[in-house]
Structures are given as C-alpha cells and as structure tokens.
MILO-177805 format. One record per residue (C-alpha): x, y, z; residue number from 1; residue in three letters. Coordinates in steps of 0.001 Angstrom, whole numbers, padded with zeros to 6 digits, always signed. Example, Ala and Ser with C-alpha at 12.3 -4.5 7.8 and 13.67 -1.06 7.14 Angstrom:
% residues 2
<<+012300 -004500 +007800> 1 'Ala'>
<<+013670 -001060 +007140> 2 'Ser'>
This chain:
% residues 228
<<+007405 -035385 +067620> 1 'Unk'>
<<+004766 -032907 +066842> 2 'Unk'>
<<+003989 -032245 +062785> 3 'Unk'>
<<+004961 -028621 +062043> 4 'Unk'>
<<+002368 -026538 +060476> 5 'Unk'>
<<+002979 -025087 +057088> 6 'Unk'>
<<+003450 -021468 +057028> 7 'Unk'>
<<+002952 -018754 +054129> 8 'Unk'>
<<+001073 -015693 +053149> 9 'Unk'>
<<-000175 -016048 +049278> 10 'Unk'>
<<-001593 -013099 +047307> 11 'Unk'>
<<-005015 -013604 +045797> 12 'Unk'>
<<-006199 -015205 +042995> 13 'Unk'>
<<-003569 -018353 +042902> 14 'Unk'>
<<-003814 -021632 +041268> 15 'Unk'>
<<-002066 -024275 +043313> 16 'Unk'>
<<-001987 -028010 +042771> 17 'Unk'>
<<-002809 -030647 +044957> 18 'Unk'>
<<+000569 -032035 +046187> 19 'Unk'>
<<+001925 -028580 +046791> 20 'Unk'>
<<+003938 -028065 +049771> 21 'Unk'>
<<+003829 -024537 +050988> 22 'Unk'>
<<+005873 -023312 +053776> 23 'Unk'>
<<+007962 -026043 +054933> 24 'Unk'>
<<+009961 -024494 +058106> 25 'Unk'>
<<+013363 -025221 +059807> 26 'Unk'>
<<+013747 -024452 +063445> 27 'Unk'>
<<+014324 -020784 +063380> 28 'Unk'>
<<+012970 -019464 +060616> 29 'Unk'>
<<+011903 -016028 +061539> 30 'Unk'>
<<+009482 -015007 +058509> 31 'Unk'>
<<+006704 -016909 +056230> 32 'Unk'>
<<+006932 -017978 +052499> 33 'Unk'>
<<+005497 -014818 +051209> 34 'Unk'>
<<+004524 -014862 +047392> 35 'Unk'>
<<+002287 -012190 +044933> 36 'Unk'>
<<-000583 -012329 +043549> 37 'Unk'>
<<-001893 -014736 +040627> 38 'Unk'>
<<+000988 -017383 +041399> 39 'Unk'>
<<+000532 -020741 +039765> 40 'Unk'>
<<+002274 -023490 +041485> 41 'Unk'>
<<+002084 -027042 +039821> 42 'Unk'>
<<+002358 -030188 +041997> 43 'Unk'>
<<+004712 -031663 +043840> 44 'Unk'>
<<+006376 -028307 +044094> 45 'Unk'>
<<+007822 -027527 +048135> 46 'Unk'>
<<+008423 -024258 +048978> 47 'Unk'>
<<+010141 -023130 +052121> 48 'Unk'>
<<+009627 -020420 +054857> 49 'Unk'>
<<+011567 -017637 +054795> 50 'Unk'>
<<+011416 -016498 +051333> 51 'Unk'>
<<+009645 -013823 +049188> 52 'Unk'>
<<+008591 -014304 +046014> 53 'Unk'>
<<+006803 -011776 +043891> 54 'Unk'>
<<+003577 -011371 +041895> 55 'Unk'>
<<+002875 -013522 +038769> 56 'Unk'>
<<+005059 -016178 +039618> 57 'Unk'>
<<+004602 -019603 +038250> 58 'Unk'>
<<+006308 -022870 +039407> 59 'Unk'>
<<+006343 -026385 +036997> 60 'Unk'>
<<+006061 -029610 +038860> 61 'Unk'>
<<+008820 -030784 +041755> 62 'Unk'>
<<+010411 -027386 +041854> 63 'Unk'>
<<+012509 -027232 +045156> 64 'Unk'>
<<+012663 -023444 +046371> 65 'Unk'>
<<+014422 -023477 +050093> 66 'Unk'>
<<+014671 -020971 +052308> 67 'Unk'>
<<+016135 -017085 +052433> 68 'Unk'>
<<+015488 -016706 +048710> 69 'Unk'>
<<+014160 -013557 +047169> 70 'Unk'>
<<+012503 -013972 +043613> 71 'Unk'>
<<+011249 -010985 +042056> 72 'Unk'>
<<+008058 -010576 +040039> 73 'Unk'>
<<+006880 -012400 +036356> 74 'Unk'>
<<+009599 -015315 +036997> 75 'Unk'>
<<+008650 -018688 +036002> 76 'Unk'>
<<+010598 -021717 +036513> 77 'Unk'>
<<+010261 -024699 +034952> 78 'Unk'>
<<+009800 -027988 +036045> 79 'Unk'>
<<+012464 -029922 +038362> 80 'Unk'>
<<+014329 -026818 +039235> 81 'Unk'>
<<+016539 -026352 +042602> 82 'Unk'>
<<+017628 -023225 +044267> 83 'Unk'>
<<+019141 -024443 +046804> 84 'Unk'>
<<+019122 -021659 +050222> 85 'Unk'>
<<+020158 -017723 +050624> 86 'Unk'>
<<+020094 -016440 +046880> 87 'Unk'>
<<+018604 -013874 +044821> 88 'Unk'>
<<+016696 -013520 +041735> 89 'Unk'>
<<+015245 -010507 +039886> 90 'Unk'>
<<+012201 -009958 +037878> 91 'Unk'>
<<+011494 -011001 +034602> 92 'Unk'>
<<+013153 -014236 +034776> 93 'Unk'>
<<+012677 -017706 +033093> 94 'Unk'>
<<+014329 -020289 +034150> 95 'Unk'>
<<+014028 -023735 +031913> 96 'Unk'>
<<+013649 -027494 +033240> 97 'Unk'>
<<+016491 -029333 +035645> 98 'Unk'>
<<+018314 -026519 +036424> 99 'Unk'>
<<+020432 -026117 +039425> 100 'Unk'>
<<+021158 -023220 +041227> 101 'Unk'>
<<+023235 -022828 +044179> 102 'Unk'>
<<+023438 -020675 +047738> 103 'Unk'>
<<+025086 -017173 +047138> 104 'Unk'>
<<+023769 -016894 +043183> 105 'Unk'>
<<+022680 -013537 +042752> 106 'Unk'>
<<+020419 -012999 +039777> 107 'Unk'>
<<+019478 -009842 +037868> 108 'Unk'>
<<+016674 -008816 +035557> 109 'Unk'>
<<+015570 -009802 +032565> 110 'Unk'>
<<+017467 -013166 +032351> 111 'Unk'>
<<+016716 -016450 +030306> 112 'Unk'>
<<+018755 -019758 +032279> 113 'Unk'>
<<+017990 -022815 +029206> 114 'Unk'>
<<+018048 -026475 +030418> 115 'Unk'>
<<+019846 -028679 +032399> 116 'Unk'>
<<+022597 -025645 +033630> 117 'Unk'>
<<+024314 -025964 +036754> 118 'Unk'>
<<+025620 -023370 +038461> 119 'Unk'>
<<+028753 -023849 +040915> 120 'Unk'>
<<+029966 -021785 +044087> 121 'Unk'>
<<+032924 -024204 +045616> 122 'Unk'>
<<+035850 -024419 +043436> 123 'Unk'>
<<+036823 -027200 +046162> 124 'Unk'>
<<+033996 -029448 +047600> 125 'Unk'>
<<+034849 -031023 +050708> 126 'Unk'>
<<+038123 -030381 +050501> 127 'Unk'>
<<+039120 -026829 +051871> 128 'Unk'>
<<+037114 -025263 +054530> 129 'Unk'>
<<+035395 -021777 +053571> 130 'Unk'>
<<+034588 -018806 +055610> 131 'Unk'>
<<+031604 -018397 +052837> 132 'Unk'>
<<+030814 -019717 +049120> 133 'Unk'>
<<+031823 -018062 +045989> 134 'Unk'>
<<+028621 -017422 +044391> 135 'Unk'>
<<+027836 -016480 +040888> 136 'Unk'>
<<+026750 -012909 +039768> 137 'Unk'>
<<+024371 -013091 +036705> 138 'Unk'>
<<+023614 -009039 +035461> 139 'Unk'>
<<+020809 -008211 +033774> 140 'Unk'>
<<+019741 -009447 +030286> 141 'Unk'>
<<+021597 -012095 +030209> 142 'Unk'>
<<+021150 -015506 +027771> 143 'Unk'>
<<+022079 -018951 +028994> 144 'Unk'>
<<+021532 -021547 +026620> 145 'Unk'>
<<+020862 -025175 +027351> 146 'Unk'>
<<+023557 -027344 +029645> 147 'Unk'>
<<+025964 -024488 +030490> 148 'Unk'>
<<+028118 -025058 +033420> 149 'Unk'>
<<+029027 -021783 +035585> 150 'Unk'>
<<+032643 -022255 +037990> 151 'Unk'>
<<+032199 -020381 +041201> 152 'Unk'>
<<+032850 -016727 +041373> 153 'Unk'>
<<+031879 -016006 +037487> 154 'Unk'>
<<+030437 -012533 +036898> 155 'Unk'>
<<+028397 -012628 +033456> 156 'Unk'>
<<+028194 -009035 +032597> 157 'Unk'>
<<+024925 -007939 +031124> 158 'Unk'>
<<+023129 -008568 +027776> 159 'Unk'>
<<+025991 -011075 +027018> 160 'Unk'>
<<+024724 -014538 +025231> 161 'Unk'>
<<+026162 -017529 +026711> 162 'Unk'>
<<+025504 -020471 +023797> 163 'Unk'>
<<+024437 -024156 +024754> 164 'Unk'>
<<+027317 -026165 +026296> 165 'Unk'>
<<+029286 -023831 +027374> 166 'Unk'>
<<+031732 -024089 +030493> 167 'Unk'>
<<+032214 -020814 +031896> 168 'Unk'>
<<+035862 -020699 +033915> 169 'Unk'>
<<+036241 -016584 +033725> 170 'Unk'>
<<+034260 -013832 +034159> 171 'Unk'>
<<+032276 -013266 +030856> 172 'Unk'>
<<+032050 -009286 +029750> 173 'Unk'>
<<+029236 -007366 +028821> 174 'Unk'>
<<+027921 -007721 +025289> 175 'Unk'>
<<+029772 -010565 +024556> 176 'Unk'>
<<+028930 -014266 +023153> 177 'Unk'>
<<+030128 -016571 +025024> 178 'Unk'>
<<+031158 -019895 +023134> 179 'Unk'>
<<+033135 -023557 +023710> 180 'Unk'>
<<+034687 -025053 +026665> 181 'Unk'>
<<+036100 -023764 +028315> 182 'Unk'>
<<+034156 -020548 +026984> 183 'Unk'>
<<+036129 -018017 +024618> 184 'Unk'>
<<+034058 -014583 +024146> 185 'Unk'>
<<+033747 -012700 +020633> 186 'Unk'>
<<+031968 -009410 +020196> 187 'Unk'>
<<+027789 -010029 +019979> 188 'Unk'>
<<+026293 -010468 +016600> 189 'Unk'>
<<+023834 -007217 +015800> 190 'Unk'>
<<+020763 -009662 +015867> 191 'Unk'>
<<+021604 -010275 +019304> 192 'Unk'>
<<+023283 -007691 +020926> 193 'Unk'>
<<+019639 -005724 +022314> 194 'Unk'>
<<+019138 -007588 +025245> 195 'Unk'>
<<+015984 -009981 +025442> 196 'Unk'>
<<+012742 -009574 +024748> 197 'Unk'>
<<+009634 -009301 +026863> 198 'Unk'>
<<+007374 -010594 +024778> 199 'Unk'>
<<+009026 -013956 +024842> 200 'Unk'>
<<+010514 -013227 +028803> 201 'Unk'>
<<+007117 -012317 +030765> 202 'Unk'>
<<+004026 -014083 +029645> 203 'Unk'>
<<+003075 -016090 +032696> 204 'Unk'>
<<+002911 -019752 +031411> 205 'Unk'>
<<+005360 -023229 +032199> 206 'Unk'>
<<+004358 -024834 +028858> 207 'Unk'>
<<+005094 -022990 +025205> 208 'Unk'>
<<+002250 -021805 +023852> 209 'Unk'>
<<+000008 -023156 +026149> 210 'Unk'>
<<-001587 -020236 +026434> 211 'Unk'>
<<-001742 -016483 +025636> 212 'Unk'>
<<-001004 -014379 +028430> 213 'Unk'>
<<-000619 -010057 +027378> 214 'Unk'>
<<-001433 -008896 +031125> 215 'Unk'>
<<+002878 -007816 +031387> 216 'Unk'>
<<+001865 -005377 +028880> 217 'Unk'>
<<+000049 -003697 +031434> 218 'Unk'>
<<+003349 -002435 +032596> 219 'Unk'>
<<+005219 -002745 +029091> 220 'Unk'>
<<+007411 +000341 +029564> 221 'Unk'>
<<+009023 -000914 +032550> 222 'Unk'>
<<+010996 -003906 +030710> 223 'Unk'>
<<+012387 -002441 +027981> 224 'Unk'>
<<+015037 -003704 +026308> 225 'Unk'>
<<+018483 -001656 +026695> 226 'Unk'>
<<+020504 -000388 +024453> 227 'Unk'>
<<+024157 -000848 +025584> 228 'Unk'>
C-alpha cells in the first residue's frame, strides 16, 4: 500500500520539532491542517488534516489533535493532550497536561482547562445506540482546575470557577464556583468573579516562566476581561 503524504499549510515563522507529524489524512478528508503564524509544535506531536488552527499556537510534546477541529488563536496546550475529532475551541485558551477532550466539545474564549480533566459526551458507552454525542458547552472565561470530570451534556456558563476535583453532573451557572462531587455551586468570591486574566492566559509559552512573551499586548484591548 502506498505511504500517504502529509498534508498542511503552516503560517510563517514556526518552530517545529523533529518527530512532528503534520497532516496525517483519512480517506476523505477534503481540506489540509491549516495553522497561523509563529506556531510552536514540540515533538512527537500528530496533527491531522482537516483542521484549522489559528496564529500563535503552541503544542507540548505527544499532543494528539485529530481531524475537523477548529482552534482559535493564542491557545496553547500542554503536553499529552487529546482532542479527540469534530470539536471546537476559541481563542485565548490554555489547556494544561493529560487532558482529554472529546468529539462534540465546544469551547469558548478565554478559558483555563488545569490537569488531568476529562471531559465526557456518552452518558452510556456501548450500551445504547446514539443518533449523535452529547457534547459539552464550555462559555467563555471559564476556570477548570486540576482533575475535574465533566458528564455529557454540561453547559458551564461563563466566568464561573470550577475548583480541582470536581465532578460536574448539572449544568453549572454563570458566575458561580463550582465545588465537591458531585459539584454544588455558591455565588463567586469578589477576588474571582472578573473573569481571567490575559496576562497569565496569552503569553505564548508550554513551560512557566520559561520565557517572557508581551507580543498579545499588541492586541491587548481585544481580551479584556468582562464585567458580568
């Protein structure tokens, strides 16, 4: 059987490791892996056709991104992070190490996803056939902290504040904090209640304080933080 060639379109000005995979295409596919400018994409990363990703994007080492994903711009994902087929993600995202994210997710803007959360969209696994999957809706400004688990169908309304081990089994509202397991919601605490910040959102790097990056502050009054 004949090898099939990679195929993507990359903006200028990228770092990518040896051991990338770029490209990787299913019979079908209809479209490249498209991705910005200035992306940095560590190794063993393997990124499928058929997905857009936008400028300043950066990728830590065996991220799995399949296909029919849009990513918007300044996301970076850590390393050992899935997104598994047909999803969406905003701009301004970080998402932290071993996280896993489903088909059908739909991600807004502005959103911090901490380590080792799994998000769900099958409330019965092999056991009841599904016309389609009940993905998860994640609004804009939104904090997950560290090993949450998200049931299918959840709607997290914006700016809430999900804290670490959390199991989320109802819809969380906006400006809420989001606590226990399964997850009971209490009003935000003032401190928190602004929505996140882009200083600590946007800076292009996949290792703390690795190094200073200011170039989002090009475009600083386009990521705001709301008032609600």
């Amino acid at each position: 059987m004949m090898k099939k060639k990679p195929w993507f379109e990359i903006g200028p000005h990228a770092q990518i490791d040896d051991g990338v995979t770029l490209g990787y295409r299913f019979e079908g596919d209809t479209q490249p892996l498209r991705i910005g400018a200035h992306a940095v994409i560590r190794s063993g990363a393997i990124l499928y056709a058929h997905t857009t990703i936008g400028y300043r994007f950066s990728c830590g080492h065996l991220a799995l991104i399949r296909g029919g994903i849009t990513i918007g711009n300044r996301v970076v994902m850590h390393h050992k992070v899935t997104l598994e087929g047909n999803l969406t993600i905003g701009s301004g995202v970080k998402i932290m190490a071993h996280v896993y994210i489903p088909s059908t997710t739909r991600i807004g803007n502005m959103v911090f996803i901490g380590p080792n959360v799994t998000i769900l969209n099958d409330k019965h696994p092999q056991r009841i056939q599904r016309a389609e999957l009940d993905g998860v809706t994640i609004e804009d400004h939104v904090t997950i902290g560290g090993g949450v688990t998200i049931c299918p169908g959840i709607r997290v309304g914006a700016r809430s504040f999900v804290a670490a081990g959390a199991v989320l089994t109802r819809d969380v509202p906006a400006d809420m904090l989001a606590v226990g397991a399964p997850a009971r919601f209490q009003p935000l605490p003032a401190e928190l209640a602004r929505g996140n910040l882009p200083e600590l959102l946007l800076p292009q790097t996949d290792l703390f304080g690795a190094h200073k990056d200011e170039s989002w502050r090009e475009e600083e009054n386009g990521w705001a933080s709301p008032v609600s």
